[in-house]
C-alpha positions as CSV (number, residue, x, y, z in Angstrom):
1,X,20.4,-36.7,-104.0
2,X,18.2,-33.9,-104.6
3,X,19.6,-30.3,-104.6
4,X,17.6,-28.0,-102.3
5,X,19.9,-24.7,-103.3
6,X,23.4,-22.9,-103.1
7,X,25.3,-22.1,-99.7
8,X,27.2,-18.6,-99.5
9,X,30.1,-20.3,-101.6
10,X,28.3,-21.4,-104.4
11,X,28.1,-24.8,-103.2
12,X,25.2,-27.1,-103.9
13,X,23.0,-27.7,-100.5
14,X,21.7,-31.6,-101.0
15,X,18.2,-32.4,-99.6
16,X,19.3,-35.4,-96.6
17,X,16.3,-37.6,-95.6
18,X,18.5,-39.3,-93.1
19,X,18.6,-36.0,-90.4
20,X,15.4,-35.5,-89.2
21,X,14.6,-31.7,-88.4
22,X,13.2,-30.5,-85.0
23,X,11.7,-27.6,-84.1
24,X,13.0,-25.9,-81.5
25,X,12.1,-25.3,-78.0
26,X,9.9,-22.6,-76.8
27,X,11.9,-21.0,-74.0
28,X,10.9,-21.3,-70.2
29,X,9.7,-17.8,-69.8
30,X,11.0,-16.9,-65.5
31,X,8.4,-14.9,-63.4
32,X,9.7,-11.3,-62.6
33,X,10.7,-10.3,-59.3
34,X,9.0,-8.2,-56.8
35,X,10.9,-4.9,-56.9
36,X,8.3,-3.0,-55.4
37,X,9.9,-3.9,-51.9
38,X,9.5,-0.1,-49.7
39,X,7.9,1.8,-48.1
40,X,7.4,5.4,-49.1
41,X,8.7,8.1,-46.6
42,X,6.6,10.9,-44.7
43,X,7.7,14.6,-45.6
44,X,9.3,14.6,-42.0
45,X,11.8,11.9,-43.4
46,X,12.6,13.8,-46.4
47,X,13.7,16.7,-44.7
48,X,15.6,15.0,-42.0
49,X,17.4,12.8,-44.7
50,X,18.1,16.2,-46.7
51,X,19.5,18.2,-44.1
52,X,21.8,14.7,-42.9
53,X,23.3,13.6,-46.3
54,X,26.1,15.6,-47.4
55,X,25.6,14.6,-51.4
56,X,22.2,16.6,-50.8
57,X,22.7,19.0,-48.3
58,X,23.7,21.8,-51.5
59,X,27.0,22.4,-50.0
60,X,28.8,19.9,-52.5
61,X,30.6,21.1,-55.2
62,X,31.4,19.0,-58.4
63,X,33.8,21.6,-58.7
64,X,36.1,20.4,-56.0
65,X,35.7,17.0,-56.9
66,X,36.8,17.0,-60.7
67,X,38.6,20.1,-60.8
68,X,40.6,21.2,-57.2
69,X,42.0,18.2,-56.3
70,X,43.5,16.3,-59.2
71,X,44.9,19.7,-59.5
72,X,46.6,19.7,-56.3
73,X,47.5,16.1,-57.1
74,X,49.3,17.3,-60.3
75,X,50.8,20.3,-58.6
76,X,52.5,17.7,-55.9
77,X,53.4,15.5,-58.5
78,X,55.3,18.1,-60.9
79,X,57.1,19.3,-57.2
80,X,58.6,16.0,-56.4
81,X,59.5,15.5,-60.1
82,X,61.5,19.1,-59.7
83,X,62.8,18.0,-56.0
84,X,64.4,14.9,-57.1
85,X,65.8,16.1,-60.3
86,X,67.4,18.7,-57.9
87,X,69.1,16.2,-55.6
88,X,69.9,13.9,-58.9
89,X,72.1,17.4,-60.3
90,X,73.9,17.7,-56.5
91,X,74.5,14.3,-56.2
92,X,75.3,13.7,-59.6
């Protein structure tokens, strides 16, 4: 056996007649989709979708959303913490 070089170990790679070596595949390359799929809307649309959704309209506030209300979530939490630590010390 004929040695064709050294694996990452150090170990002699022998040359093997007995495997024969293949190339391999090309791949099936798949058409791309459509996407293109609408129609683009008159100025007349634009507005009237503007003025009906409420993401859009420029009355929403981020602020409410990621600020105001997991406060008053937290608020309510820490109250029923203090509520039922309250009854705990009567009852108890």
């Amino acid at each position: 056996m004929e040695i064709v070089g050294y694996d990452s170990w150090k170990r002699p790679v022998y040359k093997d007649d007995t495997v024969e070596v293949k190339a391999a595949p090309k791949p099936v390359e798949k058409p791309v989709p459509h996407v293109n799929n609408y129609t683009e809307c008159t100025p007349e649309e634009m507005a009237a979708w503007r003025q009906e959704d409420y993401w859009n309209r420029g009355d929403y506030d981020p602020l409410v959303m990621f600020v105001v209300i997991p406060t008053i979530v937290q608020v309510m939490c820490m109250g029923m913490m203090f509520t039922v630590m309250y009854i705990n010390s009567i009852i108890f």
